[in-house]
KEZA-961649 format. One record per residue (C-alpha): z, y, x; residue in one letter. Coordinates in nm, 3 decimals, decimal comma. Each point is the difference from the previous one (the first is absolute). Layout:
NODE       up    north     east  vose
NODE        Z        Y        X     A
...
***
This chain:
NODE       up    north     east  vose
NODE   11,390   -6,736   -8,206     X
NODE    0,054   -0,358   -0,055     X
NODE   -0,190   -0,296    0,257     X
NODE   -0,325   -0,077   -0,147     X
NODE    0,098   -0,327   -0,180     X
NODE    0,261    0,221   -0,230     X
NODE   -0,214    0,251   -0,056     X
NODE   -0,079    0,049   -0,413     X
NODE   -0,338    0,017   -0,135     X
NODE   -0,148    0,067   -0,361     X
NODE   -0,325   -0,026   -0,079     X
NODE   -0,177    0,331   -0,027     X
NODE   -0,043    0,130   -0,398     X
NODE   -0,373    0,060   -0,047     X
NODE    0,040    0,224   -0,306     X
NODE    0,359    0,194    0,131     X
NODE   -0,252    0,012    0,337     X
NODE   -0,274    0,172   -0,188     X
NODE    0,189    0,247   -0,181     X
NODE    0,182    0,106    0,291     X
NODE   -0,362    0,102    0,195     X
NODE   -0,119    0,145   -0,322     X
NODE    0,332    0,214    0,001     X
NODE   -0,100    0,093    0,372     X
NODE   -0,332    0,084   -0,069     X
NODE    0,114    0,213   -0,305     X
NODE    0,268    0,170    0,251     X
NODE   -0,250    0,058    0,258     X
NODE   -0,289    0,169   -0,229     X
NODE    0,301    0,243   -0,147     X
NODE    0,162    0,088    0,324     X
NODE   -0,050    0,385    0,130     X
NODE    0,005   -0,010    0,340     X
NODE   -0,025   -0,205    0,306     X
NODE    0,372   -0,014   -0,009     X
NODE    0,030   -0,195   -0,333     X
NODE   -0,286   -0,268    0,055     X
NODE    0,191   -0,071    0,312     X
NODE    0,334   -0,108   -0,209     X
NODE   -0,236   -0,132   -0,240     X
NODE   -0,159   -0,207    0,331     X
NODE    0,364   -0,094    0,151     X
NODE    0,040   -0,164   -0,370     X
NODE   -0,288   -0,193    0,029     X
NODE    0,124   -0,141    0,340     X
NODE    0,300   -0,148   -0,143     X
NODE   -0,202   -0,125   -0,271     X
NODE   -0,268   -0,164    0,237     X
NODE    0,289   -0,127    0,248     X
NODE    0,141   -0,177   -0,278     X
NODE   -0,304   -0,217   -0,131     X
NODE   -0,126   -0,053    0,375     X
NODE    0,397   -0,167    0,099     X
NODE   -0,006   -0,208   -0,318     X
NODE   -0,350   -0,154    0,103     X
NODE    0,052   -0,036    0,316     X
NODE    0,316   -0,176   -0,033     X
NODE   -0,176   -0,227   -0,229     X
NODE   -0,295   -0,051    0,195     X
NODE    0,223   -0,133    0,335     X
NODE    0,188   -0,223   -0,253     X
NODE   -0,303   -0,162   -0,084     X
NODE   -0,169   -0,007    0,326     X
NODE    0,333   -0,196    0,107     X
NODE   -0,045   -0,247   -0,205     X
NODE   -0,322   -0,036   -0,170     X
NODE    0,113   -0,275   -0,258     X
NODE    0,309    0,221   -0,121     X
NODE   -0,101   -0,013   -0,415     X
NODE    0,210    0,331   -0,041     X
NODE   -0,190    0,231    0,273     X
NODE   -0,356   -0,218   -0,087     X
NODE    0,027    0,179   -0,294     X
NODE    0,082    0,345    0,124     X
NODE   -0,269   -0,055    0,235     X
NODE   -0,260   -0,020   -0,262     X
NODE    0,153    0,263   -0,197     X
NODE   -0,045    0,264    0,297     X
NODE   -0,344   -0,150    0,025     X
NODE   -0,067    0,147   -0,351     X
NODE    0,230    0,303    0,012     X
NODE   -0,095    0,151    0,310     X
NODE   -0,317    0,087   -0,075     X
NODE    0,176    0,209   -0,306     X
NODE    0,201    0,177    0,218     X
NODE   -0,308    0,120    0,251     X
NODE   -0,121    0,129   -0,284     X
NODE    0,325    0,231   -0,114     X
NODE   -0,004    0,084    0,373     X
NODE   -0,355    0,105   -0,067     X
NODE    0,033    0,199   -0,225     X
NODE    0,330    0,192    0,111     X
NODE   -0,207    0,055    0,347     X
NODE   -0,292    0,193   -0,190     X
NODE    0,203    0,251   -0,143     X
NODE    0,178    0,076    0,392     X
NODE   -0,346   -0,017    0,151     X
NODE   -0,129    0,250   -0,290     X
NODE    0,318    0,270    0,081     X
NODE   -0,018    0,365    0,039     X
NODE    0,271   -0,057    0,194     X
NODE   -0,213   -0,213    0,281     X
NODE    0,098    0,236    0,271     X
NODE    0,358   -0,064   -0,056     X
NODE    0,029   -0,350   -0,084     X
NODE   -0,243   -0,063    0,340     X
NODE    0,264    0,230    0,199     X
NODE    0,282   -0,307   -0,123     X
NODE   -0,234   -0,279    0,022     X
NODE   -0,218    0,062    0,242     X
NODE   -0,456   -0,004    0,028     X
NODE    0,004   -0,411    0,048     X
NODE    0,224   -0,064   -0,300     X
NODE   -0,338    0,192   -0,237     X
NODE   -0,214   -0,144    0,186     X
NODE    0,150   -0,357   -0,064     X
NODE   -0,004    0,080   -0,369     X
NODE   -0,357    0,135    0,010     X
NODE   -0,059   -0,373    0,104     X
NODE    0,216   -0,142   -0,261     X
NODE   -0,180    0,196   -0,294     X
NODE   -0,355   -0,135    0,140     X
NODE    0,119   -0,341    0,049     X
NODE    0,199   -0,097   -0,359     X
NODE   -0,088    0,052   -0,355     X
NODE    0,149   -0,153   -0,284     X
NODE   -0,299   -0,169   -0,109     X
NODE    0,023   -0,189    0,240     X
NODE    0,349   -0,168   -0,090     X
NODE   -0,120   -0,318   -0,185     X
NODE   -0,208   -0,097    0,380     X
NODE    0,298    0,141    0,217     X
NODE    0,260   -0,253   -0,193     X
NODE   -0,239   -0,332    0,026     X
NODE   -0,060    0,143    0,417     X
NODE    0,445    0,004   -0,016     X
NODE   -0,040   -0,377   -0,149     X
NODE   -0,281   -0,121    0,213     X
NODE    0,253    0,118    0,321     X
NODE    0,256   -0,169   -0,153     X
NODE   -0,186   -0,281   -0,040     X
NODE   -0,129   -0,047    0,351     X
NODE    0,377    0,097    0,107     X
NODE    0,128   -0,311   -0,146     X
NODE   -0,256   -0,272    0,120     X
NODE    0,059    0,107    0,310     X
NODE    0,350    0,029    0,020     X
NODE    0,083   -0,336   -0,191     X
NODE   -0,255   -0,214    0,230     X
NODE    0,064   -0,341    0,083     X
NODE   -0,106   -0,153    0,303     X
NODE    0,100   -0,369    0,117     X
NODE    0,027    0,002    0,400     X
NODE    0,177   -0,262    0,191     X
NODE    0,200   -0,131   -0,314     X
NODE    0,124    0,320   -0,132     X
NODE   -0,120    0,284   -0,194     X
NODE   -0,038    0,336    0,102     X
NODE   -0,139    0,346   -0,113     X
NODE   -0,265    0,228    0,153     X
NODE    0,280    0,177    0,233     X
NODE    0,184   -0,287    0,086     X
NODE   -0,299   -0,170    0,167     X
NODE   -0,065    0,228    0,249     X
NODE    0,293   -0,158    0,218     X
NODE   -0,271   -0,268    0,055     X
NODE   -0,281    0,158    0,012     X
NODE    0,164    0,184    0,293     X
NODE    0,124   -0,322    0,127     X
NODE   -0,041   -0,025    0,368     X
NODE   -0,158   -0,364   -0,054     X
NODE   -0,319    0,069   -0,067     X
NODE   -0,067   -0,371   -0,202     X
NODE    0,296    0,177   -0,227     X
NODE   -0,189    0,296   -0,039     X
NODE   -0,322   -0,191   -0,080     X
NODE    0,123   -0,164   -0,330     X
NODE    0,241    0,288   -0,108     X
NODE   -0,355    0,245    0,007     X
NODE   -0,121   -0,327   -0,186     X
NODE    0,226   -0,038   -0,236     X
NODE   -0,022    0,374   -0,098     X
NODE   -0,362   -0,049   -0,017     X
NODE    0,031   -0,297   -0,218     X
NODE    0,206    0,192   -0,191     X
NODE   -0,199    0,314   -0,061     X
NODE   -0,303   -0,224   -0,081     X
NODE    0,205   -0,126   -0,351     X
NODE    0,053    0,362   -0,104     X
NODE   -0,348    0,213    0,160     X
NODE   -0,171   -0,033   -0,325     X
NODE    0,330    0,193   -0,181     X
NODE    0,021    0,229    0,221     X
NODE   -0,376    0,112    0,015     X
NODE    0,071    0,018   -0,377     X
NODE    0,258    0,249    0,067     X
NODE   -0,180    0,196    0,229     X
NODE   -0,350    0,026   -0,217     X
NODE    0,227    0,128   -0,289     X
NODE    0,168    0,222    0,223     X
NODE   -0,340    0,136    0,129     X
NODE   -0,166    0,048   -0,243     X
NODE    0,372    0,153   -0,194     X
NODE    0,018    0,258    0,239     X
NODE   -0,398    0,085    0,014     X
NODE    0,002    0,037   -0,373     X
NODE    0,305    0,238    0,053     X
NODE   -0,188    0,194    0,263     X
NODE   -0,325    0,044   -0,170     X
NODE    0,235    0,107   -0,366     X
NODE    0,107    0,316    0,274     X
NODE   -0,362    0,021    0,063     X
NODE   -0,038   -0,121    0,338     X
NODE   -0,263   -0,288    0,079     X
NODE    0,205   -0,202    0,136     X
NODE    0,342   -0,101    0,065     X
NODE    0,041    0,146    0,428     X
NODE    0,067    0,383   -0,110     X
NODE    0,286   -0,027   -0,251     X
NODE    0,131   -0,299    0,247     X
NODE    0,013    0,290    0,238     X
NODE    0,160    0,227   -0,256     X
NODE    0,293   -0,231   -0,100     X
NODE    0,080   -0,081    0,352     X
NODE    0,035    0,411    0,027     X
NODE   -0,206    0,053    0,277     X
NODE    0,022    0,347   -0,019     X
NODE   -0,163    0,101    0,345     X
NODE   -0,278   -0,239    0,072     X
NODE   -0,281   -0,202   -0,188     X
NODE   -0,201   -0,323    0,052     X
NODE   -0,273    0,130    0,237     X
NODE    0,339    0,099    0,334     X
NODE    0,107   -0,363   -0,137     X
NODE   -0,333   -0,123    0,083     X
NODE    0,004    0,158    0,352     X
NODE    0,332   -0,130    0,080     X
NODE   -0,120   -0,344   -0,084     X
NODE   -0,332    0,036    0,257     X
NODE    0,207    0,159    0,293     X
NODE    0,237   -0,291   -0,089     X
NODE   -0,281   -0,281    0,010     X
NODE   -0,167    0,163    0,318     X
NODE    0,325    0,068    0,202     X
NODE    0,308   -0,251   -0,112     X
NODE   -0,262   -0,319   -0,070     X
NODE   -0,091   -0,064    0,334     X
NODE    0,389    0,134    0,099     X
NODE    0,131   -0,262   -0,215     X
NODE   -0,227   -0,304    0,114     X
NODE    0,117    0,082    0,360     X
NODE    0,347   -0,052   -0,110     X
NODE   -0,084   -0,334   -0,196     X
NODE   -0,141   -0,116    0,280     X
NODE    0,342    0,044    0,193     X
NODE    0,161   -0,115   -0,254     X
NODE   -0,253   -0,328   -0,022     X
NODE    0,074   -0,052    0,359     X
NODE    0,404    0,045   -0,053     X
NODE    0,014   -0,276   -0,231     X
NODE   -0,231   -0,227    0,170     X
NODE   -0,242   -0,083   -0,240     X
NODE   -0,393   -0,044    0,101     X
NODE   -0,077    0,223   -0,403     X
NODE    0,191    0,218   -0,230     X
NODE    0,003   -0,143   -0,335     X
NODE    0,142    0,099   -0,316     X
NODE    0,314   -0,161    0,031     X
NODE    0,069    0,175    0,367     X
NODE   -0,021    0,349   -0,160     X
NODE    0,336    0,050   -0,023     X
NODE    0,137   -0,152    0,320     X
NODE    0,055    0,171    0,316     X
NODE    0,153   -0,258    0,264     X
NODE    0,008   -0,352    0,063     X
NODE    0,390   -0,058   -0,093     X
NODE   -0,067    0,182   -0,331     X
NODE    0,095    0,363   -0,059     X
NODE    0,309    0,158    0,034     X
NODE    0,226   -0,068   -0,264     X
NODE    0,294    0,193   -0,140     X
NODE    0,348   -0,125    0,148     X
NODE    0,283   -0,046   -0,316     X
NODE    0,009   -0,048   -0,350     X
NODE   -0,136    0,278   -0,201     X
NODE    0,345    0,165   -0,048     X
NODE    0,047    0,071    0,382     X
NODE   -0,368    0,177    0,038     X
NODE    0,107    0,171   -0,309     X
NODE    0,330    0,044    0,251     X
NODE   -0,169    0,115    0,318     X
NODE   -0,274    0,215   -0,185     X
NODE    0,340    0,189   -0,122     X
NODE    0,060    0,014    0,381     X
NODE   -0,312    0,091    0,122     X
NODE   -0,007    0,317   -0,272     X
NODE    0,354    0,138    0,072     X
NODE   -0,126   -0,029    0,373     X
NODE   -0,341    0,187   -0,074     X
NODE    0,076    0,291   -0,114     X
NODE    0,308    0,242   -0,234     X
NODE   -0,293    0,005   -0,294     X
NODE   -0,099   -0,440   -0,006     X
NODE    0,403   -0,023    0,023     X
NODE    0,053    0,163   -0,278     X
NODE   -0,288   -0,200   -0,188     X
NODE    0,073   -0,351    0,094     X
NODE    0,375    0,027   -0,112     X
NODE   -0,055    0,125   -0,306     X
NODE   -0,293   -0,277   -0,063     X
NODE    0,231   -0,282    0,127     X
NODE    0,331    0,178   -0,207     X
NODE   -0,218   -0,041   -0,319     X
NODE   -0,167   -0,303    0,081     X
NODE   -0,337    0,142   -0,007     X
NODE   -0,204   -0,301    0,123     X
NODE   -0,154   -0,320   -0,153     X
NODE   -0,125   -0,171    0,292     X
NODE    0,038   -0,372   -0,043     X
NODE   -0,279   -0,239   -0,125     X
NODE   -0,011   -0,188   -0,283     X
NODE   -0,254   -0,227   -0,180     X
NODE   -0,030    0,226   -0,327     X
NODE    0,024    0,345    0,201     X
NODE   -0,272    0,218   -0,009     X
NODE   -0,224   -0,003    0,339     X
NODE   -0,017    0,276    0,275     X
NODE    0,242    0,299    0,034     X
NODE    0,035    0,360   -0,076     X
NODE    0,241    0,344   -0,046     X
NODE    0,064    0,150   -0,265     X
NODE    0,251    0,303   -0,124     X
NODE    0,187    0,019   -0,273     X
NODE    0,038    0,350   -0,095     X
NODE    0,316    0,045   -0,239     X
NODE    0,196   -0,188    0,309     X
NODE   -0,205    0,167    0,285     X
NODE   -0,023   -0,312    0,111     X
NODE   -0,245   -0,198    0,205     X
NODE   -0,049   -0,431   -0,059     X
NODE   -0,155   -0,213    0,231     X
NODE   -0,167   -0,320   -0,150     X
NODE   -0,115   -0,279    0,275     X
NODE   -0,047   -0,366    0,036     X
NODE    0,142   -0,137    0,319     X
NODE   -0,164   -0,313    0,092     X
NODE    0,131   -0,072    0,363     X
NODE   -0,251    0,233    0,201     X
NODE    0,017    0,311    0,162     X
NODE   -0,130    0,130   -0,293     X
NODE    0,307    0,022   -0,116     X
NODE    0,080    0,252    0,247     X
NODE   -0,305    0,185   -0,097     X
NODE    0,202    0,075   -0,328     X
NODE    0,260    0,123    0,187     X
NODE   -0,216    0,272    0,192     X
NODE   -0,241    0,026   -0,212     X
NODE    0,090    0,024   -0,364     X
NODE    0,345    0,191    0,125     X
NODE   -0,288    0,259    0,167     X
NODE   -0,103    0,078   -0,377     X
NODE    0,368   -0,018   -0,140     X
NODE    0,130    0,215    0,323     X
NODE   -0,245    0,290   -0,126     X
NODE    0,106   -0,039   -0,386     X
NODE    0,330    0,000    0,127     X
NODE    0,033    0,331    0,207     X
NODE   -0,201    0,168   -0,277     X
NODE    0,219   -0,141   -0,280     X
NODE    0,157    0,386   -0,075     X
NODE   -0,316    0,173   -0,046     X
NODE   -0,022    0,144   -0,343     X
NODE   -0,333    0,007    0,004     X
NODE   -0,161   -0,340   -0,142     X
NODE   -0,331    0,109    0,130     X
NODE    0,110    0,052    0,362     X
NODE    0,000   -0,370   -0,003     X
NODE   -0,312   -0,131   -0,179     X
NODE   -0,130   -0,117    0,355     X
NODE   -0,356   -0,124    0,047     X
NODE    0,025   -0,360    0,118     X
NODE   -0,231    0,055    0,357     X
NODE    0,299    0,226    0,059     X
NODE    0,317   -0,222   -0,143     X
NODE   -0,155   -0,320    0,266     X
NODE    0,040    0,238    0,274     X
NODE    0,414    0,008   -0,047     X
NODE    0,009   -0,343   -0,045     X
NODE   -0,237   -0,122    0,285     X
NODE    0,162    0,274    0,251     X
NODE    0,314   -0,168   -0,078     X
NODE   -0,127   -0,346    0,144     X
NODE   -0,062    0,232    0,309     X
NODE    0,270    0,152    0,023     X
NODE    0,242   -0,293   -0,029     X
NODE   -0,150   -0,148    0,314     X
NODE    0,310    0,065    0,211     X
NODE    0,206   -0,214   -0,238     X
NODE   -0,169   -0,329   -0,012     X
NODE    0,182   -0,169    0,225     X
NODE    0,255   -0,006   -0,315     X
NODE   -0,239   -0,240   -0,209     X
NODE   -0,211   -0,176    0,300     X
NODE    0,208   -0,063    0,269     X
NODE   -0,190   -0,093    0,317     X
NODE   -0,300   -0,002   -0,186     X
NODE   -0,009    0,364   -0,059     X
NODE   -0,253    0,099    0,223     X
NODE   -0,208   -0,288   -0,176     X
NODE    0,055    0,176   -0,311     X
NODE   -0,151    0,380    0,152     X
NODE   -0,331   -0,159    0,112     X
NODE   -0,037   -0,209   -0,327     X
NODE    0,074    0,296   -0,209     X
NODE   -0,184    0,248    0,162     X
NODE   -0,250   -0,247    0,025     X
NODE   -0,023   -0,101   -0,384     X
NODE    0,040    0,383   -0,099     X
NODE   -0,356    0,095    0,210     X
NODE   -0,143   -0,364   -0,136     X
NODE    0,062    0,145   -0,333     X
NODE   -0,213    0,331   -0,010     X
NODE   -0,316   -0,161   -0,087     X
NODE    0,124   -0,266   -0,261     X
NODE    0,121    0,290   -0,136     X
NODE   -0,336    0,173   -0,021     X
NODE   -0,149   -0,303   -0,130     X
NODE    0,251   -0,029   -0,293     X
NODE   -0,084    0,366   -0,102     X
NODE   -0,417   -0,057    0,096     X
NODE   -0,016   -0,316   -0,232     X
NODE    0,206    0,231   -0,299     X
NODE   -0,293    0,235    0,059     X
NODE   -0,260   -0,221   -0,028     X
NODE    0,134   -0,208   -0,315     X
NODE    0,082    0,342   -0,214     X
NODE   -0,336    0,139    0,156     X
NODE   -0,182   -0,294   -0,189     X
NODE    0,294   -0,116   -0,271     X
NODE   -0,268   -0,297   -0,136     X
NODE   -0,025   -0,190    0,301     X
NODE    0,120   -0,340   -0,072     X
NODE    0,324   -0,183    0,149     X
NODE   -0,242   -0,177    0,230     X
NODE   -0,183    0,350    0,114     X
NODE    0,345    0,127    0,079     X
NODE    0,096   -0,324    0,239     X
NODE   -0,309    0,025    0,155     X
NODE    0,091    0,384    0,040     X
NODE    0,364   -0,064    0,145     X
NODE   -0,187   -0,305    0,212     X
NODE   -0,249    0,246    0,133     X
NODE    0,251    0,279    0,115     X
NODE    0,204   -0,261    0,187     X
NODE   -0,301   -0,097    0,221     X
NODE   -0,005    0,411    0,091     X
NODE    0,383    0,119    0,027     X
NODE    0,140   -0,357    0,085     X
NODE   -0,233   -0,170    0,229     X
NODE    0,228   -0,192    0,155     X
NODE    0,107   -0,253   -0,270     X
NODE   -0,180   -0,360   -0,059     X
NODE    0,111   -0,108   -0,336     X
NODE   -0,178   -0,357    0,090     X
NODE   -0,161   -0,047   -0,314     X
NODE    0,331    0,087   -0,278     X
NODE   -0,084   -0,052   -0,307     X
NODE    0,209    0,315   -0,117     X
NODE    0,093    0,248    0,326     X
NODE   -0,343   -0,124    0,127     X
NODE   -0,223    0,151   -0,318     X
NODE    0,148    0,282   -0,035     X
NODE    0,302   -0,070   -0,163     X
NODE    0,317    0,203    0,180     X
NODE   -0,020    0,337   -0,198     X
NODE    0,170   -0,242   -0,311     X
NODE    0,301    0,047    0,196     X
NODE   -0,005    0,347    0,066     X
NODE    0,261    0,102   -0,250     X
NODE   -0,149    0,442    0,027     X
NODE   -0,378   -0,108   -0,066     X
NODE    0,160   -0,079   -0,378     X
NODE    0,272    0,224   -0,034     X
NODE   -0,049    0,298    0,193     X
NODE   -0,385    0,062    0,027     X
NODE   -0,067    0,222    0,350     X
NODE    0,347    0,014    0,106     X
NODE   -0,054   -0,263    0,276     X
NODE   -0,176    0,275    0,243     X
NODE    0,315    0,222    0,005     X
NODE    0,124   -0,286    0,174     X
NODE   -0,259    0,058    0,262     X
NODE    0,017    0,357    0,009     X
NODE    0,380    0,000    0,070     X
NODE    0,000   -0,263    0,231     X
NODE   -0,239    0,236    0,216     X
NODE    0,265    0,294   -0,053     X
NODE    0,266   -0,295    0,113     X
NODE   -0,174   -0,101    0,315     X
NODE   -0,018    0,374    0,120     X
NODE    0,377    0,037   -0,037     X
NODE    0,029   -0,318    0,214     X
NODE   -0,175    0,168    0,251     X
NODE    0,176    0,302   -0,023     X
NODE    0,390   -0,166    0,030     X
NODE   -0,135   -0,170    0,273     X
NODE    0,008    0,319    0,138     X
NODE    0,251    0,186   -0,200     X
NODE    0,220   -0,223   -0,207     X
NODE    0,225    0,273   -0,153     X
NODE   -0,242    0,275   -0,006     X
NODE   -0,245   -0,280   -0,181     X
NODE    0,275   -0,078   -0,228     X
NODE    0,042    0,353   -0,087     X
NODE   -0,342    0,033   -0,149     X
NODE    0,045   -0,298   -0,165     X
NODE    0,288    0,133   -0,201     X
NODE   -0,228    0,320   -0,048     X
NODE   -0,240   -0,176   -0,124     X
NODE    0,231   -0,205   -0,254     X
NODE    0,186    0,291   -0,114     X
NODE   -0,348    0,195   -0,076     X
NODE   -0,047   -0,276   -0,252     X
NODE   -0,286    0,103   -0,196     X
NODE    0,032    0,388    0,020     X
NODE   -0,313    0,060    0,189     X
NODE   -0,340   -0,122    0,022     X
NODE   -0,060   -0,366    0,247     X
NODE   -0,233    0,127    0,265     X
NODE    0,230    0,337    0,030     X
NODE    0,280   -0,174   -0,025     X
NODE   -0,086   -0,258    0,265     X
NODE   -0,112    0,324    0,231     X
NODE    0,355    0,166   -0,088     X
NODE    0,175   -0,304    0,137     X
NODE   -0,209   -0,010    0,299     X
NODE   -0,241   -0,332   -0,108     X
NODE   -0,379   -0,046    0,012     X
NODE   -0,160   -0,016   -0,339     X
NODE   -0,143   -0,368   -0,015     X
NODE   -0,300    0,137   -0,195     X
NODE   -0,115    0,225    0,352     X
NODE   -0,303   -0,146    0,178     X
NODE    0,159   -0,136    0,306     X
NODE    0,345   -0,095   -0,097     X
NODE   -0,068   -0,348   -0,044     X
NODE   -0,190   -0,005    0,406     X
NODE    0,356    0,200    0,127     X
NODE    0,163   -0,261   -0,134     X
NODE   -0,142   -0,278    0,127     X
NODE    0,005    0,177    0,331     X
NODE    0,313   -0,018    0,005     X
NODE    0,124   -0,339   -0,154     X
NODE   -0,244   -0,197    0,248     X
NODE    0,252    0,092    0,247     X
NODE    0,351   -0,142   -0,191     X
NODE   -0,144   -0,312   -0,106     X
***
């Protein structure tokens, strides 16, 4: 394998692409046993590996730099063409669901890789192309505005990511105008990006009701493969999360109000957690590249492994630039078995976060890399967060290697911020509920919707009368409410899987860390809630999970 910048790509051939599943499917109807549709199945991996490296290699290109003419254009030609290939995949999955060799082929694959393409038949159709490619565009579209956004502060010009340096600022005057100057900013492009959103709403209801399904929430579930739960255990989690970690959470903003010494939280305090300003990575971003290489060969024979070979192939965008797409993310490339990290450090210990966090998910894809079985690894995403937020866990030990002194500032604000979380989470997934529940409100129904659910899972905040973040405006820059609708409550889930392996290497680091790999190395061959029970975790969905919890937090914070 060559290091990521050398590696070649071609764009995938649509018509080569289609032949070569209509040769599949022609293989798979003629085959006479169980035997044969398996070759015929290992043929299709290859085939599927292949068009999944060469978009995937095109999409980080692009992410990296938005403004690049060459990879704009593959961008928008995956936007069109993927929908295409769903559809070959479609079709090539009917014929193995419809086998007489079932038994067989579910004796290789496994019950959860049928089950996952039961879910895949009821959610696509190819009808429903035409709306799927203008949903791909719309993405795109909101994708770009927000990664190439301008904002004047203090003489210079910044993007969305590079802000947050001062809107973490430990002077609080600082932190005043940079929340301003993103507000002022988000105020010249709200009307676009309600736009966006309507279209996008009312795209993906139109889709849903095409399927026959009234609105939009059940094939949201179905394309984020929940295989094992539905909307009503969501639902509960959400209530036990409102009635238990609310008033759990207020306590610790009140600590955290008194901390900084201020007499109110507002919106620009949210993210700060101490009066000198949070803890802050030490080094450029090549030595925490350097000691999270040191902190891996330290953890364990399996993370050395990983990190050497993601550092030997240079397996990590991480710096920020102005024409970089916003936020982070893993993903694999299969022909290389090969992880890639994509980040935007900005001068926070977020930056760190990539380095737990994002390695969590590549760590898993990593160890699992020589499975021949694609399916073993088509993980739900409530289960994916859990290896990535364990990892911020189980890194604890090292931090000293990125904060210095101020380690011990960085445990409380991070176990802080990760409890602080649960119920914005709920509240991103409760407003995606309520817009696809009633896809005709209007952009000003759904701020008054977002402002309303901040007044009962964020108490806390006074937005003193902003004219955007004040009237319901903040969901614009949550990047998963456009592209990924319902995924934002995995996060949730997982970090409530995360937070019991805390408490569990606080008592048993190594034996925690050995369920941990379990757990990774199950990838998605079983079931969630019998795969959490198999590794010795609480399934978040249980009445009383969420009270345990709490229980037992209140005492490390």
């Amino acid at each position: 394998m060559e290091k990521f910048s050398k590696l070649p790509y071609e764009r995938v051939d649509l018509e080569k692409m289609k032949k070569d599943y209509a040769d599949l499917i022609k293989r798979l109807k003629d085959a006479k046993s169980g035997e044969e549709q398996w070759a015929v199945h290992q043929d299709y991996y290859k085939i599927r590996k292949h068009i999944l490296t060469q978009h995937t290699i095109a999409h980080i290109r692009h992410d990296i730099d938005t403004t690049d003419e060459f990879y704009d254009k593959e961008n928008e030609f995956y936007d069109q063409a993927m929908p295409e290939w769903e559809n070959c995949e479609n079709e090539y999955k009917k014929v193995l669901f419809a086998s007489p060799y079932r038994d067989y082929l579910e004796g290789k694959l496994g019950p959860v890789a049928f089950k996952n393409i039961e879910i895949s038949l009821k959610s696509f159709d190819e009808k429903l192309i035409p709306l799927m490619k203008e949903e791909n565009e719309l993405v795109s579209r909101y994708t770009k505005l927000i990664a190439t956004a301008k904002i004047e502060f203090e003489g210079e010009t910044y993007n969305l990511s590079l802000m947050s340096k001062f809107t973490t600022s430990e002077d609080r005057s600082v932190r005043k105008r940079a929340v301003k100057a993103m507000s002022d900013y988000f105020l010249t492009v709200t009307d676009e990006i309600d736009e966006i959103y309507d279209k996008m709403v009312k795209n993906r209801t139109a889709q849903a009701r095409m399927l026959g399904f009234d609105n939009y929430i059940p094939l949201g579930y179905l394309r984020m493969q929940r295989n094992s739960y539905g909307q009503e255990q969501v639902e509960n989690f959400r209530r036990q999360v409102k009635d238990a970690f609310v008033p759990f959470v207020s306590k610790i903003h009140e600590k955290r109000r008194q901390r900084i010494g201020v007499d109110k939280l507002t919106f620009y305090d949210n993210g700060v957690y101490f009066t000198n300003g949070n803890p802050k990575p030490i080094g450029t971003p090549e030595e925490i590249l350097k000691a999270g290489q040191e902190m891996y060969r330290e953890l364990s024979p399996e993370t050395a492994e990983f990190i050497d070979f993601m550092m030997e192939y240079d397996l990590f965008d991480v710096l920020g630039r102005k024409t970089k797409r916003q936020g982070g993310y893993m993903t694999f490339m299969e022909d290389y078995k090969a992880p890639f990290i994509f980040a935007n450090f900005n001068g926070t210990s977020g930056d760190v976060d990539v380095i737990t966090h994002e390695c969590g998910h590549a760590f898993q894809g990593f160890i699992n890399r020589d499975d021949e079985i694609m399916e073993h690894n088509d993980i739900t995403m409530e289960t994916a967060e859990i290896h990535s937020m364990s990892m911020e866990y189980f890194t604890y030990g090292w931090m000293k290697k990125f904060f210095g002194d101020r380690c011990n500032d960085y445990y409380t604000m991070h176990l802080e911020d990760s409890i602080i979380f649960v119920p914005y989470g709920c509240m991103v997934d409760e407003f995606q509920h309520i817009v696809y529940a009633d896809p005709d409100m209007t952009p000003a129904e759904r701020k008054a919707t977002w402002k309303r659910l901040e007044s009962e899972y964020r108490p806390h905040i006074d937005f003193e009368g902003d004219p955007f973040f004040g009237e319901g405006g903040y969901w614009q820059r949550q990047g998963h409410i456009f592209q990924s609708p319902f995924y934002y409550i995995d996060y949730v889930l997982a970090t409530v899987c995360a937070m019991q392996y805390k408490a569990k290497m606080d008592e048993d680091f190594r034996g925690a860390f050995e369920s941990y790999l379990k757990l990774c190395k199950l990838s998605a061959r079983d079931f969630y809630e019998p795969m959490l029970e198999s590794v010795g975790l609480k399934s978040p969905f249980k009445d009383g999970c969420i009270e345990d919890l709490v229980s037992k937090f209140e005492k490390k914070v």
